[in-house]
N, C-alpha and C positions, 0 to 999 in steps of 0.2 A: 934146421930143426923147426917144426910148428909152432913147437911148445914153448920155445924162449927167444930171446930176440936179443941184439947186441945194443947196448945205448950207452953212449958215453966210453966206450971201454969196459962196462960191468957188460956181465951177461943175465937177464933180466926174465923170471917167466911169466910167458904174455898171460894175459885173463881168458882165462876158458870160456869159450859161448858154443852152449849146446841149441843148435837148433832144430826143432822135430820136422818133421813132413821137409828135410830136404831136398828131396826129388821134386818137391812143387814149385810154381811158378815163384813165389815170394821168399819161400825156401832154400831155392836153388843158384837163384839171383844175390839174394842177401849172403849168403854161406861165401861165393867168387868175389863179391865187392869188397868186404872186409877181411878175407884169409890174412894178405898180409901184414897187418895190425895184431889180430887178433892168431891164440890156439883154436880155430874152430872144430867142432863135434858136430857133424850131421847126420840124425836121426832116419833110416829111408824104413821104407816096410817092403814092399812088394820090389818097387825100382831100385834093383842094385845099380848102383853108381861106380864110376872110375874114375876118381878124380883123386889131381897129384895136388893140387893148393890146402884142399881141408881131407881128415880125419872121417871115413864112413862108418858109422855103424848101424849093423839091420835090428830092427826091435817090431814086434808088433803090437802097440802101444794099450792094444784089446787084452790080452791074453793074461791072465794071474799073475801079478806084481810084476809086470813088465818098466811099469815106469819109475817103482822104487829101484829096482835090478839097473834101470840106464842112468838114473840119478845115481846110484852107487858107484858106478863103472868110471861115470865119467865127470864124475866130480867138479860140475861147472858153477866157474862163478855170476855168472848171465844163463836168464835160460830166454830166447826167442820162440814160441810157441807157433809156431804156424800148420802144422798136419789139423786137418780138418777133412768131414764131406762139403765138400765148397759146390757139387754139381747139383745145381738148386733144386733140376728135374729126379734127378736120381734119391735124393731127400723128398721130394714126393711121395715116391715109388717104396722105397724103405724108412721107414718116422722112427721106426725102432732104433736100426744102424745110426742114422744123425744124430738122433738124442746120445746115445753110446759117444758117438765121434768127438761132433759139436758141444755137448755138454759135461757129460760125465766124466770122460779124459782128461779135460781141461781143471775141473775142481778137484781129483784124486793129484794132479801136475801139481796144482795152486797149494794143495796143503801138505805136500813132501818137498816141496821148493820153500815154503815157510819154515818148517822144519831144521832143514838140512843149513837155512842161513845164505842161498845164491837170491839173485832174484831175478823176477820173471817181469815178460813182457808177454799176453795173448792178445793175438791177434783175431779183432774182431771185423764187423761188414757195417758199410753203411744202409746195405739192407734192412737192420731194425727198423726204419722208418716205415711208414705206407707212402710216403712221397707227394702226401694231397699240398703241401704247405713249399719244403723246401726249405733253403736260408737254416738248416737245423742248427744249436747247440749243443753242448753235451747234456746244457739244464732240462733241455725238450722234453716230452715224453716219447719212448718208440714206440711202432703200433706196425707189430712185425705181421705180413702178410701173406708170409710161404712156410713153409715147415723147415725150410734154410734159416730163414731167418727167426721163428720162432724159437729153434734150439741152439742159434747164435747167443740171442739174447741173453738164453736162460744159462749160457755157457760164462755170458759175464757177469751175471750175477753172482754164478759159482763160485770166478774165479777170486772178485772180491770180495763177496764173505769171508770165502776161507784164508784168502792170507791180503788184506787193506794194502799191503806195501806194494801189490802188483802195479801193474799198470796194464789197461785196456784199449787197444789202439784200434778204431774203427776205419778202415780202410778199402780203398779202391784204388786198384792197380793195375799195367798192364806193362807189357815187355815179351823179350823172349822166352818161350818154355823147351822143357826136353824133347816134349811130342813136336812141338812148330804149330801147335794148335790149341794151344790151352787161353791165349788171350786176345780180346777184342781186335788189338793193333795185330794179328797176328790172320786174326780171319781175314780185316779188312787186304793187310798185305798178300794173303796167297790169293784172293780173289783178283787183285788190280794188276799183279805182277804179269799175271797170264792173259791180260783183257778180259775176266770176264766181269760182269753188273752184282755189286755188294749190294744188300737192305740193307738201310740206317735207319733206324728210328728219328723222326722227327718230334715223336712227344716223350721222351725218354734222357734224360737231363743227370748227368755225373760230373766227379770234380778228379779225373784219372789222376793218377801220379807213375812214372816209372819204377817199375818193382828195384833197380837199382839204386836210384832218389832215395825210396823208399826203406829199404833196406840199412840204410846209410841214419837215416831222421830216427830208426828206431834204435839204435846201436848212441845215437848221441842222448836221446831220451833218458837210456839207461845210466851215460856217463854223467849225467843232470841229477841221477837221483831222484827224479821224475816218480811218481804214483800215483794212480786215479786212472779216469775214463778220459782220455784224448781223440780228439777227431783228427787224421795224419791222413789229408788225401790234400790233393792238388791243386794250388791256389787260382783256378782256373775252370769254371765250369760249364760246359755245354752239352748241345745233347747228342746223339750217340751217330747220328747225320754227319752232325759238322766235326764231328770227332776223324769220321770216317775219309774225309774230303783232306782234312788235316792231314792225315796217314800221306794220300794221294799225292798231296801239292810235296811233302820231306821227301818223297821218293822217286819224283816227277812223273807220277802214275797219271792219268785221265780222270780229272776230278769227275765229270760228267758220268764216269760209271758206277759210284756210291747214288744208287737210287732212294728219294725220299722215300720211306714207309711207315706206317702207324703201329707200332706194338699191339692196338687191336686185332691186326691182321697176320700175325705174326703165327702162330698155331702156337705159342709156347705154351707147355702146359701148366708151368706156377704163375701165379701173378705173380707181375714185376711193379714197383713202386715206381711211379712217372717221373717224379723230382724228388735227386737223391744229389739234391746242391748241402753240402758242411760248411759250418762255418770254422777256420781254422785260426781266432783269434786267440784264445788258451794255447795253443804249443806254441804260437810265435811269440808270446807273453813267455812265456817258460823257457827257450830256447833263444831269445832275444835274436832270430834272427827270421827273414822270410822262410818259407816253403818254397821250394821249386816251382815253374813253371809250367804248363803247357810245350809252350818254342823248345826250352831247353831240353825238357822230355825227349820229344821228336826227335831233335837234334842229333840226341844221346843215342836213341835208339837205332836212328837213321847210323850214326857212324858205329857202331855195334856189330851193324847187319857189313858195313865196309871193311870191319876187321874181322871180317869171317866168324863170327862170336855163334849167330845161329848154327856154322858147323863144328864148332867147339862143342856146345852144348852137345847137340845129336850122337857125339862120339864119346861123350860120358855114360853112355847106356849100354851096361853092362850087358853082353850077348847072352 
C-alpha cells in the first residue's frame, strides 16, 4: 500500500507529500527518491505520467480553484512546490504566463497550505541574483536580471508573506529528466556520448546539486521543521566549462570536446547572471550535516544512467 507502511508490527500511515510540477526535472526526481518512505501525490498538468511508486494526479494549477480542489483531494501533510515556468527564454517571450506561474500560483498554494495546517516547501532559483559579486547569502540583496527570475523573486515574497512558516529553498540542479533534455549534465551527455564538441561557458560560475541529492535535503528540511529562505544548492562551485569536462571525465567521454566559450557569444536571449556561487552555511547550521558533493553527484548520476534510470524515466510518459 502507498499510504501506510509496516513498522514494528503496527501498521503506520506514512505522511502524505504532495508534490506539484511532477513531470519536472526536480519534480519527478524528488517524487522516485522518497516514494518509499513517504505516501507521495504528484501533481502533473499536461505530462501524464505512469508511474507504479507514487500516486499521479492531473490538475491545471491556472484554472479556478484548482489548487484549493488538489489540496482538498489530497489532503497532504508536506506540500514540495516545484511546477513553475523555469524556461528562462520562454518567460521572456510570455511575462504575463510567469508572473501567473512563478508568482501568483505559489502565494494562492502558500495561503491554502496555511490554512489547511500541512506545510510547504517552494522552490525557488539562484537566479535572483545578477551575479556581479558571487559568495551570496540569504542576508544579500537579489538584483533579479530576467523576467525568470524577477517573478521568482516576487513568487518568494508571496510565498512568505502569506504563510512565515513556509520555507524558500533557492536552488540549482541537474540530473535526469523525462524528455533526456531538460538538464545541463544532460545536454553536455547527449552531445559527448555521440563525439560531438559541447559550449561551456567559461565565465558563467554555479554550485549544481543532483536533483536526487536535492530532493532528499528538502524532504529532511521539512522533517527539521525548518522556515525561512534557504540556499540548497551544491557544496561545490564552478563554472559551466569545468562542469561540462566533469560530466566527460564520470563517463569516460573526450574531455577535449567540451569547447571553452563566453556567454557573450552565446545568442541567449535573457541575460544570464555570471557568478551564481551560494553560500550554503545556514542549512548545514540547520541540518547539522554537509551538503552533497560535486564527485558524489556525478557518481550518482553516472551510476543512474548504469541502472538503466534514463530509460525508466522515458517509459513513464504516458502515450
Amino acid at each position: 500500500n502507498k499510504l501506510e507502511a509496516l513498522i514494528g508490527g503496527q501498521v503506520v500511515r506514512k505522511r502524505r507529500i504532495l508534490i506539484t510540477g511532477a513531470s519536472g526535472l526536480l519534480g519527478l526526481n524528488t517524487a522516485l527518491e522518497i516514494a518509499a518512505e513517504y505516501a507521495v501525490i504528484g501533481q502533473v498538468n499536461r505530462n501524464a505520467l505512469r508511474a507504479e511508486e507514487f500516486t499521479v494526479v492531473q490538475a491545471d494549477l491556472l484554472a479556478p480553484g484548482a489548487v484549493q480542489r488538489l489540496l482538498d483531494e489530497t489532503q497532504p501533510d508536506w506540500v514540495i512546490h516545484c511546477a513553475a515556468q523555469a524556461n528562462v527564454d520562454a518567460c521572456e517571450a510570455n511575462p504575463a504566463q510567469a508572473q501567473q506561474l512563478n508568482s501568483e500560483i505559489p502565494r494562492v498554494l502558500a495561503e491554502h497550505v496555511a490554512r489547511g495546517g500541512a506545510r510547504l516547501i517552494h522552490v525557488s532559483t539562484d537566479a535572483v541574483f545578477d551575479g556581479q559579486r558571487g559568495d551570496y547569502t540569504e542576508e544579500d540583496l537579489p538584483n533579479p536580471l530576467s523576467i525568470y527570475a524577477r517573478t521568482k523573486l516576487d513568487g518568494e515574497r508571496q510565498v512568505l508573506a502569506a504563510n512565515p512558516d513556509a520555507i524558500v529553498a533557492r536552488v540549482n540542479l541537474f540530473g535526469w529528466s523525462l524528455s533526456g533534455k531538460r538538464s545541463l549534465a544532460e545536454f553536455f551527455y547527449n552531445k559527448l556520448s555521440v563525439g560531438e564538441q559541447a559550449m561551456g561557458f567559461t565565465d558563467v560560475y554555479f554550485c549544481p546539486l543532483l536533483a536526487n541529492d536535492l530532493g532528499r535535503l528538502l524532504v529532511k528540511m521539512l522533517a527539521a521543521g525548518l522556515s525561512g529562505l534557504y540556499h540548497v544548492v551544491g557544496s561545490e562551485c564552478i563554472s559551466k566549462y569545468e562542469f561540462g569536462r566533469r560530466v566527460a571525465r564520470a563517463f569516460g567521454f573526450d574531455e577535449n570536446l567540451v569547447i571553452p566559450t563566453s556567454v557573450r557569444d552565446s545568442g541567449l536571449k535573457a541575460v544570464r547572471s555570471p557568478n551564481l556561487t551560494l553560500r550554503t552555511d545556514k542549512l548545514i547550521h540547520a541540518l547539522g550535516e554537509p551538503v552533497p558533493d560535486l564527485s558524489t553527484g556525478l557518481e550518482r548520476f553516472y551510476t543512474l544512467y548504469q541502472q538503466g534510470y534514463p530509460q525508466k524515466l522515458a517509459r513513464m510518459i504516458h502515450p
